[in-house]
N, C-alpha and C positions, 0 to 999 in steps of 0.2 A: 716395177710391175710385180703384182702377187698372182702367183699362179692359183686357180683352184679345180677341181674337180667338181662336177654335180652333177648328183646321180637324182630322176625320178621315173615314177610311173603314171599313166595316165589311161582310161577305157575310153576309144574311139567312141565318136558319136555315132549315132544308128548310119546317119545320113554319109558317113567318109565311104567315098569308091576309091577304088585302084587307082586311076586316074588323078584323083584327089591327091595320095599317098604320091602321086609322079610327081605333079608340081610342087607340093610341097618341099620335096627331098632337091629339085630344080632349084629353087628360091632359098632354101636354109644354105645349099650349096656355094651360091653366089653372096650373100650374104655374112657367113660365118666367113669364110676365105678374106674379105674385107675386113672385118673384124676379128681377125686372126685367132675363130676358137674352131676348135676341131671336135671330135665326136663320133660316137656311134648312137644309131636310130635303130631297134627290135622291133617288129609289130607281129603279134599270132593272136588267133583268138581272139582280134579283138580289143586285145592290150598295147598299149606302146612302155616299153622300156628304156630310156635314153641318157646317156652319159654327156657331158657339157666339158669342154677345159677352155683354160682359155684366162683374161683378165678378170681379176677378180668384177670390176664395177660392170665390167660390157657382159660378164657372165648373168650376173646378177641383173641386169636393166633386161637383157632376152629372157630368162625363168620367169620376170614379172610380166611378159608378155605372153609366153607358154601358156600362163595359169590362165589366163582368161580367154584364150584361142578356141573358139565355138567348135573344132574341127575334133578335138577329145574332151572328159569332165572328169571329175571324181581324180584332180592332182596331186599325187602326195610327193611330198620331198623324202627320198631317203638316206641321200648324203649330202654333204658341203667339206668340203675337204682342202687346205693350202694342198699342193704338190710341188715336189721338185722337178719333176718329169712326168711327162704327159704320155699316157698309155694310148693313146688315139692320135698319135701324130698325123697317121696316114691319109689319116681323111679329113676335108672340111666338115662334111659331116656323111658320114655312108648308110644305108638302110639295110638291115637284112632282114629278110623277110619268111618266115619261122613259116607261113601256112603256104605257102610256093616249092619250098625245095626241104622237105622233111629227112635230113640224110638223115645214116645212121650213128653218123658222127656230132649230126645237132640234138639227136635224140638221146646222144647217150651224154653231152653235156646239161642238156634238161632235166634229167634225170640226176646226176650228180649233184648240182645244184639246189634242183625245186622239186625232188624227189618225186619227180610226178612225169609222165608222158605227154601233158598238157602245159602250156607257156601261163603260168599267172603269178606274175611277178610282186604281185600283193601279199603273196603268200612266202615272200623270201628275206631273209636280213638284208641289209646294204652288203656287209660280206658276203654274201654269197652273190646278190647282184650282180657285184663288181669281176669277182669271180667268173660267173656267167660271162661278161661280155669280155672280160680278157680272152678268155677260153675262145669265144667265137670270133674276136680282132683276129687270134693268131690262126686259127685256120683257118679264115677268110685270106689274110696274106700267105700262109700255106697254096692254097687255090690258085692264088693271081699267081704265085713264083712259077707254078705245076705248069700253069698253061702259057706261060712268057717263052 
């Protein structure tokens, strides 16, 4: 098996609700766990930011699916990466949700990374991306340990 990473971004469609965003993260949930790739899901503003791991070919058959998913547009790839170790183990695939819970601890990795106060991840290298969501894996897991 070849491991890979794969990082993109994507602008929600006008028509995506909350609701939407639930079944969605429902279904990628059940789905990826099957096909044993894990992941994190960013959405603020509008944007979605999302990390992929997992087999190379079942990586790549769902990104060919992503791109054409009415639910966001404007798809860019910004990484593909082999890995030895997968930085999202945690989750089949988790959502965090950038315009819900604004700490000051998500604000002040936004800021490190996309040098800005505002999430637009069009606007950042793959490094830095990747950066980003490390940052927010690990104090997401910081959270769940706090409150176990």
């Amino acid at each position: 098996m070849h491991t890979i990473r794969l990082l993109y971004v994507s602008t929600a469609a006008s028509t995506l609700a909350y609701q939407d965003l639930v079944a969605l993260l429902r279904a990628a949930t059940q789905r990826n766990e099957a096909s044993d790739i894990t992941g994190l899901l960013v959405y603020g503003s509008g944007l979605f930011l999302q990390a992929l791991e997992g087999d190379r070919a079942v990586v790549n058959r769902l990104y060919n699916r992503i791109v054409v998913d009415a639910r966001h547009t404007d798809c860019t790839l910004l990484l593909a990466e082999s890995i030895e170790r997968r930085a999202f183990a945690d989750w089949s695939m988790k959502l965090i949700g950038l315009d819900d819970m604004p700490t000051a601890k998500r604000r002040a990795v936004l800021l490190r990374y996309g040098g800005a106060q505002h999430f637009n991840p069009y606007n950042i290298s793959a490094g830095q991306a990747l950066g980003f969501l490390r940052d927010l894996a690990e104090s997401e897991r910081q959270s769940a340990s706090r409150a176990a």
